[in-house]
C-alpha positions as CSV (number, residue, x, y, z in Angstrom):
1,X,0.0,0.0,0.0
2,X,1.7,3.0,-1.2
3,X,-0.2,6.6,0.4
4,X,1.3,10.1,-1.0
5,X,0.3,13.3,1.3
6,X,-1.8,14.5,-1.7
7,X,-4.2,11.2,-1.2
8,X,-4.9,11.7,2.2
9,X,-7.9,13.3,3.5
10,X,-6.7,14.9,6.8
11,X,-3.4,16.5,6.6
12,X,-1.6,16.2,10.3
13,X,-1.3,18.5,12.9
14,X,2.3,18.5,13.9
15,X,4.9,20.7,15.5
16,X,4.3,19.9,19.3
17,X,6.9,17.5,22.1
18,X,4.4,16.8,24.6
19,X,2.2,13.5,24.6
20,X,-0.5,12.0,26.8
21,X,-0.2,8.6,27.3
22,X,-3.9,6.6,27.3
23,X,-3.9,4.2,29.6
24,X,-4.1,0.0,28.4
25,X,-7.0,-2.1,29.1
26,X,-7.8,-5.3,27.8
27,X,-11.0,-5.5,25.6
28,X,-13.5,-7.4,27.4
29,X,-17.1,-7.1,27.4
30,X,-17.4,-5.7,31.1
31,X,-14.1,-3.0,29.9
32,X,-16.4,-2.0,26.4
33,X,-19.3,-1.5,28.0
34,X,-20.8,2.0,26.8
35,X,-18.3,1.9,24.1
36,X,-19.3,-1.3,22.1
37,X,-18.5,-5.0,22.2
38,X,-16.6,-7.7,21.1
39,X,-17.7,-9.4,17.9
40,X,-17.4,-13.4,17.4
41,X,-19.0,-13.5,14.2
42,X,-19.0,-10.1,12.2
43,X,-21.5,-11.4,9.2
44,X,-24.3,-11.8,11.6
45,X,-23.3,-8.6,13.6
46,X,-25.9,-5.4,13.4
47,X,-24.8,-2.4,12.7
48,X,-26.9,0.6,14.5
49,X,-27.9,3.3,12.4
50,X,-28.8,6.6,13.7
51,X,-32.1,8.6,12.4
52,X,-31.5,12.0,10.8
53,X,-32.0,14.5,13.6
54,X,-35.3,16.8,13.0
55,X,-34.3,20.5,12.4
56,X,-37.0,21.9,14.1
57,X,-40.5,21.5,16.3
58,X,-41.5,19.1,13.2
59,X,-41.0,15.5,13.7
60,X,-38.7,12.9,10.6
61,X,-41.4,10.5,9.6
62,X,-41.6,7.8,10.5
63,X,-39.6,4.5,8.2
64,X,-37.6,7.7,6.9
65,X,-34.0,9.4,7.6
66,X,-32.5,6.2,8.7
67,X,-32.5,4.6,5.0
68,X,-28.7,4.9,4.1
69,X,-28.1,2.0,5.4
70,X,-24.1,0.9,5.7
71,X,-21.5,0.2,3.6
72,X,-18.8,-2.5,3.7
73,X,-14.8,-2.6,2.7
74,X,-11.5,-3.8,4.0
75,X,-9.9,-1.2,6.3
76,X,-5.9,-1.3,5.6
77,X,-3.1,-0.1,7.6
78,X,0.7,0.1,7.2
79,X,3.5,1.1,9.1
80,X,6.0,3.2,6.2
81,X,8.6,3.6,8.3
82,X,7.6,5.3,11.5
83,X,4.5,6.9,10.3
84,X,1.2,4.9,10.5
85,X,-1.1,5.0,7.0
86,X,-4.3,3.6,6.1
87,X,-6.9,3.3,3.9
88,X,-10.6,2.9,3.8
89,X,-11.9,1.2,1.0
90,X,-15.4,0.9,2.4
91,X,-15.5,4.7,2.1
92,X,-12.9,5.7,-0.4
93,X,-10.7,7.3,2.3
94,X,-7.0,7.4,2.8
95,X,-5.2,8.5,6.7
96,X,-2.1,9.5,7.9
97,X,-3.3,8.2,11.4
98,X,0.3,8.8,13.8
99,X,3.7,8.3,14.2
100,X,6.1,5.7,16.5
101,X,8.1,9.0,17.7
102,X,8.1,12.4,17.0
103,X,6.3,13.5,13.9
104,X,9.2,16.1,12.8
105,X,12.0,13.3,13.0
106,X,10.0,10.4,11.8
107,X,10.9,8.4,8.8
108,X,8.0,8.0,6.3
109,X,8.9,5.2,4.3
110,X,11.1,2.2,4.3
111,X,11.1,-0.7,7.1
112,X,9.5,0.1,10.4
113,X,11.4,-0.1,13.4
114,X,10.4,-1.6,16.8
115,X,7.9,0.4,18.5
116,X,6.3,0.5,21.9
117,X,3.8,3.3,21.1
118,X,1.8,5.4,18.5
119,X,1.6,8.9,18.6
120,X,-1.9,9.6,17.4
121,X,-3.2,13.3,16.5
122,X,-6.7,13.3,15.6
123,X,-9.8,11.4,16.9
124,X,-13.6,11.2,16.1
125,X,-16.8,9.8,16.0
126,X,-19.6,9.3,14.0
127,X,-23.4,10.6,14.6
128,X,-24.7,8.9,11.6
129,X,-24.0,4.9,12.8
130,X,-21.7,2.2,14.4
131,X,-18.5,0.9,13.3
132,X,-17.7,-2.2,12.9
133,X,-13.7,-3.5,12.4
134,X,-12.8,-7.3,12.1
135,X,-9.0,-8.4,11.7
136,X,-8.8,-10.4,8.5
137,X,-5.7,-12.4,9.3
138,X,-6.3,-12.5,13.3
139,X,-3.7,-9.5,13.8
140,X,-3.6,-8.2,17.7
141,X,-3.9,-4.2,17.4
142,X,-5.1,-1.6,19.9
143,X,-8.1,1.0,19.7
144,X,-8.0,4.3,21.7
145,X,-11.9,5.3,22.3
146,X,-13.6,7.7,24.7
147,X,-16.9,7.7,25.7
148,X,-19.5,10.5,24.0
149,X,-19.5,14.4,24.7
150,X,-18.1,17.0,22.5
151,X,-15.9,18.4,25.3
152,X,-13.6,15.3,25.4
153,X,-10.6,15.9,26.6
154,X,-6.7,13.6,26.0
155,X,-7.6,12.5,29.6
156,X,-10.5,10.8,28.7
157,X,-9.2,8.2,26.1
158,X,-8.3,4.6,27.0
159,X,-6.7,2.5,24.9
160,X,-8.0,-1.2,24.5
161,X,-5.6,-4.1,23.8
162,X,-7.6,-6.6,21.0
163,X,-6.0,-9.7,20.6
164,X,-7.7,-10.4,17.2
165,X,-9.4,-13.4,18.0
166,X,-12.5,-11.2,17.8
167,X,-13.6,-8.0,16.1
168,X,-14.4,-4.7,17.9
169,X,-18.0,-2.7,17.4
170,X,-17.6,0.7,18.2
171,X,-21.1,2.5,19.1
172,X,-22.5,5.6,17.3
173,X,-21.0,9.0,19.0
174,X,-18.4,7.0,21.0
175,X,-14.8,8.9,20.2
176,X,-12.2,6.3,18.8
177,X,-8.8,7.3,16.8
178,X,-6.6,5.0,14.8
179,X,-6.8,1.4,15.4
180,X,-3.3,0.6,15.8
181,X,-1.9,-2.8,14.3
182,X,1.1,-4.6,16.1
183,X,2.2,-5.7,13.1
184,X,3.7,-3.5,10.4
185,X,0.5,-4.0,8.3
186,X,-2.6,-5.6,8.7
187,X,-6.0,-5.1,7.1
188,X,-9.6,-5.5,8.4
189,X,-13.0,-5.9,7.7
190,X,-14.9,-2.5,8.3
191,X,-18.9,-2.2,8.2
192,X,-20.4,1.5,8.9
193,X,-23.0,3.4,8.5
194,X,-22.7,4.7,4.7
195,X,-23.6,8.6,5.4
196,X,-20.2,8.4,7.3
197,X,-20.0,12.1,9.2
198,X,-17.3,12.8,11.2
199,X,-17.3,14.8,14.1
200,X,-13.2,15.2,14.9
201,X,-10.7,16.0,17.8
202,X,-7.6,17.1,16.9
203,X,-4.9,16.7,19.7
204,X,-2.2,18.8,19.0
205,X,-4.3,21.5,18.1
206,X,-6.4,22.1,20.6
207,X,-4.5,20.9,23.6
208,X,-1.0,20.6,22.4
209,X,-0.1,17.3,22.5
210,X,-0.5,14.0,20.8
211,X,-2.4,11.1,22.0
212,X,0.4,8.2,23.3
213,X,-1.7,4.9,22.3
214,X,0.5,2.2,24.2
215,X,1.4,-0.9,22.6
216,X,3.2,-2.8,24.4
217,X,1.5,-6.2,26.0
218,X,-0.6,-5.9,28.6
219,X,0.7,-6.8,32.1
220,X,-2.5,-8.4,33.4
221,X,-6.1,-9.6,32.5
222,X,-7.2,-6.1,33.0
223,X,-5.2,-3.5,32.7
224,X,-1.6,-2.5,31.7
């Protein structure tokens, strides 16, 4: 997979040294709770879909505004270097998602090094649906997620440690950033809501740091 700056469809906040580090937890059904669930069998899995809010005193009719419906694609990710990319295929979208150390000294192409964290810079969530994400080949990867409210904060992030046995569901409005492979590429199976709004967070902007997504193993059943 081969991303050039002109593809992709944020460019990156960069230019700040100071990182928050999200603390690890393992995804389990009690740790998601509020944020989604765990997902044994993604063909079968539903994805919620969110009605079009009404503009004013006059209600959406009913059987209408919820009618997109979702649409389906693989989801792939690459470590170039020490810069994260990724594509989207189920909505035509290319990322530059983070960075294994400083954005302004990291290397963008050629093969990754060892890493122990991402550096992530932007974050969002989506009014319009769920997410769902399913690791083709079984690949472990972490997902950085905070619960809903438009005054989120670094502080409010926690990272959960997948192992890839199963996929993750993410609800509607529930913040997530990149989903972080261990490996130096992996691809998933992604199923969303097909309006696809973003609402974003952007780290270094508005509180002058970068999100530190661990990912190194975790140290116990729950958390790291």
């Amino acid at each position: 997979m081969t991303i050039g700056l002109e593809d992709i469809a944020y460019r990156p906040t960069t230019g700040v040294r100071r990182a928050h580090a999200a603390p690890l937890v393992v995804a389990t059904e009690a740790s998601l709770a509020g944020y989604g669930r765990l997902v044994e069998a993604p063909a079968d899995f539903p994805i919620e879909i969110v009605r079009w809010p009404a503009q004013g005193w006059r209600p959406i009719d009913e059987n209408s505004g919820d009618q997109g419906g979702v649409t389906e694609g693989l989801f792939e990710f690459a470590w170039r270097g020490e810069t994260l990319y990724a594509r989207n295929n189920a909505v035509g979208d290319s990322y530059l998602f983070g960075w294994s150390t400083w954005p302004d000294v990291a290397a963008t192409e050629g093969r990754p090094p060892p890493r122990d964290q991402a550096l992530i810079w932007r974050a969002n969530y989506h009014p319009d649906g769920g997410q769902l994400i399913y690791p083709v080949n079984g690949q472990s990867f972490v997902a950085p997620m905070a619960l809903p409210g438009d005054d989120v904060t670094p502080e409010q992030f926690v990272a959960f440690w997948c192992d890839g046995s199963r996929g993750l569901y993410i609800h509607p409005n529930v913040w997530h950033g990149a989903f972080v492979p261990h490996d130096d590429e992996a691809v998933f199976l992604d199923r969303q809501g097909r309006v696809h709004a973003r609402v974003s967070v952007d780290f270094a902007k508005e509180f002058g740091c970068y999100l530190a997504v661990p990912l190194r193993p975790p140290v116990s059943p729950e958390t790291a």
